[in-house]
N, C-alpha and C positions, 0 to 999 in steps of 0.2 A: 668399636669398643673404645672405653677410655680409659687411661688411668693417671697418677698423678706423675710431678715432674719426678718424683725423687725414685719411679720404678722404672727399672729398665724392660721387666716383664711383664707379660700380662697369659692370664691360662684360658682360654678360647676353648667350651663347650658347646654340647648339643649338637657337633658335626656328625656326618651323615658316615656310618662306616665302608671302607671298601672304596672311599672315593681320594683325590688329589688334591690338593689343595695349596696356595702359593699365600704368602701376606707380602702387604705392603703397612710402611707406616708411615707419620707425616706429625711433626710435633705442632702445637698450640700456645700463643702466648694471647697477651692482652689487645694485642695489634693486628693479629691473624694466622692464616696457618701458612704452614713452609706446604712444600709439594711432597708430593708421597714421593717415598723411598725407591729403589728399584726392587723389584720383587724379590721375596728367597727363594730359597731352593724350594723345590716341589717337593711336598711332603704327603703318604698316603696315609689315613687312616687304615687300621686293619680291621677285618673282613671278620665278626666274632656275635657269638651267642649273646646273650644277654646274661648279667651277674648273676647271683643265685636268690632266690625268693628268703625274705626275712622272716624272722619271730614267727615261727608255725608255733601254734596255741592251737588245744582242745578247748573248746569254749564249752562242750554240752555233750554229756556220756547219758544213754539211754541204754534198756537190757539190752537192744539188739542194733543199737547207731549208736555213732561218734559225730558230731560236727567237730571237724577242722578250718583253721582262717590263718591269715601266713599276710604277710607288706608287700608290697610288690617288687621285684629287684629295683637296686639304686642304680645301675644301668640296664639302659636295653641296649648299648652299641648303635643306635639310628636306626636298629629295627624294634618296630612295639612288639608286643607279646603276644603270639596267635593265640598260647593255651598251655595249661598251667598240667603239670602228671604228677597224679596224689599218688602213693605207694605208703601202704600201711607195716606193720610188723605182730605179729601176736603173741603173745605169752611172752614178752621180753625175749624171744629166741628166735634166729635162723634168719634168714635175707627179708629186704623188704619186698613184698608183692604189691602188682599193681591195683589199683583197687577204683580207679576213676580217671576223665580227663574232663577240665571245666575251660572255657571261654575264656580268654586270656584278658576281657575287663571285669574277671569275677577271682575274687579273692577269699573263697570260701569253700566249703564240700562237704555235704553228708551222706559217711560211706551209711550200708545199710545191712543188714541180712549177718552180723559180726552175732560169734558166740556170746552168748551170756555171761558177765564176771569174768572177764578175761582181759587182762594188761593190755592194751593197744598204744602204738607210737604213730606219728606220722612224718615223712620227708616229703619233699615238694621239689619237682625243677621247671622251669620254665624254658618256654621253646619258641625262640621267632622264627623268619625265614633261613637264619643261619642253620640254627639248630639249637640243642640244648645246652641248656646251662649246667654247671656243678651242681650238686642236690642241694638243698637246704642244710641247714641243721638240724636233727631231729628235734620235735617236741617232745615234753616229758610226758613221760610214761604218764595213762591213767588209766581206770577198768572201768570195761562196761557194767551195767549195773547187774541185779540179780533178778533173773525171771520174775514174773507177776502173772496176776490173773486179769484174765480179757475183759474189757470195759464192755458196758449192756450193749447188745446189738440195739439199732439205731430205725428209726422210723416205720415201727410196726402199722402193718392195717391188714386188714382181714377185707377182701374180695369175693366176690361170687359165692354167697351166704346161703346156704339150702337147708334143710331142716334138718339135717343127716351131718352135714361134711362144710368146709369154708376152706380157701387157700388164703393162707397166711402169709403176707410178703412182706420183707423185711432188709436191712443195709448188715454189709457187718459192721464190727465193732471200730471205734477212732482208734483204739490202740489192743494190739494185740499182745500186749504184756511183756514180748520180747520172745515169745517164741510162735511157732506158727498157727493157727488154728484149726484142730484137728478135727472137729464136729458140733452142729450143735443140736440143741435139745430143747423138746417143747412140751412142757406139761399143761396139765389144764383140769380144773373141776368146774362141774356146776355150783351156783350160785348158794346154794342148799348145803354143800361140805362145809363145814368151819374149817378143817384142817388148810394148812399153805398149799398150792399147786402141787408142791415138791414133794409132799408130803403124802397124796393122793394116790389112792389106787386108780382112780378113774379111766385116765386121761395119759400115756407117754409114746414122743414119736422122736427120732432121732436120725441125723442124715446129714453130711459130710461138709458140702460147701454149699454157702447161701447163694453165690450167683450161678451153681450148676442146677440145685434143686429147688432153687425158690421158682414160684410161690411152693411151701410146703402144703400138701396138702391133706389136710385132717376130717377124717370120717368116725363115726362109729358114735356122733352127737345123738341124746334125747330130743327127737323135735320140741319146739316150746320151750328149750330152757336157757339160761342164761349162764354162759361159760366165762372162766378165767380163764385167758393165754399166760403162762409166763415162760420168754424164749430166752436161752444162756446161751453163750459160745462159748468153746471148752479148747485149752489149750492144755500140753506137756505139764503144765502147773496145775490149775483143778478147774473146774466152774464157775465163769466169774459171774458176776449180777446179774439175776432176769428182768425186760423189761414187759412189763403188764399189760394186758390187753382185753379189757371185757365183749362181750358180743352175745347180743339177740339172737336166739334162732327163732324162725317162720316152723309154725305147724304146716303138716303139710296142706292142709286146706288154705292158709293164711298166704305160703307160696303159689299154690293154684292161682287163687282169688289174685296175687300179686302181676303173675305171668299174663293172665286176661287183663287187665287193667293197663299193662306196658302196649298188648299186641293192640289192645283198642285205640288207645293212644296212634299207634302208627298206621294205624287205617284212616284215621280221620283227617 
């Protein structure tokens, strides 16, 4: 370290905590230096957590997440930071709970599964090898938003096509509105109804979760005719968007004829 002639001090960071430490010093002119000092007294750093994580900010309120983000303490004491403890509060009332732990080079966190329209805060502490830090200061209060309806389920196709019956496979939805997805629903008319899908007596199958019961599977088809799918996921709020699906069916001669023509193939 250097400093100029007119300070007698100088403040010496970045030391390692828990360890001993001695200085010497040795002054500087235009001619050269003098020889180092005799050493001081041995001084120990002490042995301590890392400071407290700064500016927690809600960045993004969703019905049923929060992202949180927070600086990272302005010490660690010589030790880094293994991992950061998010602790939420809800409805502005009662202690905070835990609610996450993240990787002490990540300064961010989206709780997840939070009620609907409800106040939420967050505090943070950070933990090296010592232990923990004091908590943050809390961020301010913001709410989550208000329930919605479920965005269209996602990559419809229709499989295993018989003149009768098709299984219908499908993803669920990118976003589930904020609340959980309670079922979904698949209408369907021939090509011949003018009315909407929804609107049809034709065609209705209903059945809980898409990766227990997918493919769905739908019978009770006119051979020969030409069907609309339209598949909704249903949440706590209502029905949200079908997405569309048309589909051929095979007479049953047309599937015979089909079946011989694969089996021939595989003979040859």
């Amino acid at each position: 370290f250097f400093f100029f002639q007119k300070q007698n001090f100088v403040k010496v960071e970045k030391l390692e905590s828990g360890q001993v430490y001695r200085f010497q010093i040795r002054a500087i002119n235009n001619i050269g230096s003098s020889e180092f000092s005799p050493p001081s007294d041995a001084i120990a750093t002490s042995i301590a957590p890392p400071s407290r994580p700064r500016n927690v900010t809600i960045t993004n309120c969703m019905p049923s997440s929060a992202k949180v983000e927070w600086s990272e303490p302005e010490h660690t004491n010589g030790h880094p930071v293994l991992a950061y403890h998010v602790h939420h509060q809800l409805d502005n009332y009662g202690p905070y709970l835990p609610c996450g732990i993240v990787d002490g080079k990540m300064t961010h966190f989206v709780a997840i599964k939070l009620p609907t329209s409800t106040p939420v805060k967050y505090i943070i502490t950070a933990e090296n090898s010592v232990g923990l830090s004091e908590r943050s200061e809390a961020s301010k209060m913001k709410r989550t938003l208000e329930a919605e309806l479920p965005s269209c389920v996602r990559r419809i196709e229709a499989k295993n096509i018989r003149p009768t019956a098709v299984a219908m496979h499908f993803e669920e939805p990118e976003h589930d509105g904020g609340e959980s997805i309670t079922e979904y629903v698949v209408f369907w008319k021939t090509e011949d109804d003018a009315i909407p899908p929804e609107e049809s007596k034709q065609g209705f199958h209903k059945f809980e979760n898409a990766f227990e019961t997918s493919p769905a599977e739908i019978t009770g088809i006119v051979p020969g005719s030409k069907v609309t799918f339209r598949i909704h996921a249903v949440n706590s709020v209502g029905r949200g968007d079908g997405e569309i699906l048309s589909v051929t069916f095979p007479t049953e001669r047309e599937y015979i004829l089909s079946k011989n023509r694969r089996k021939s193939k595989t003979y040859e």
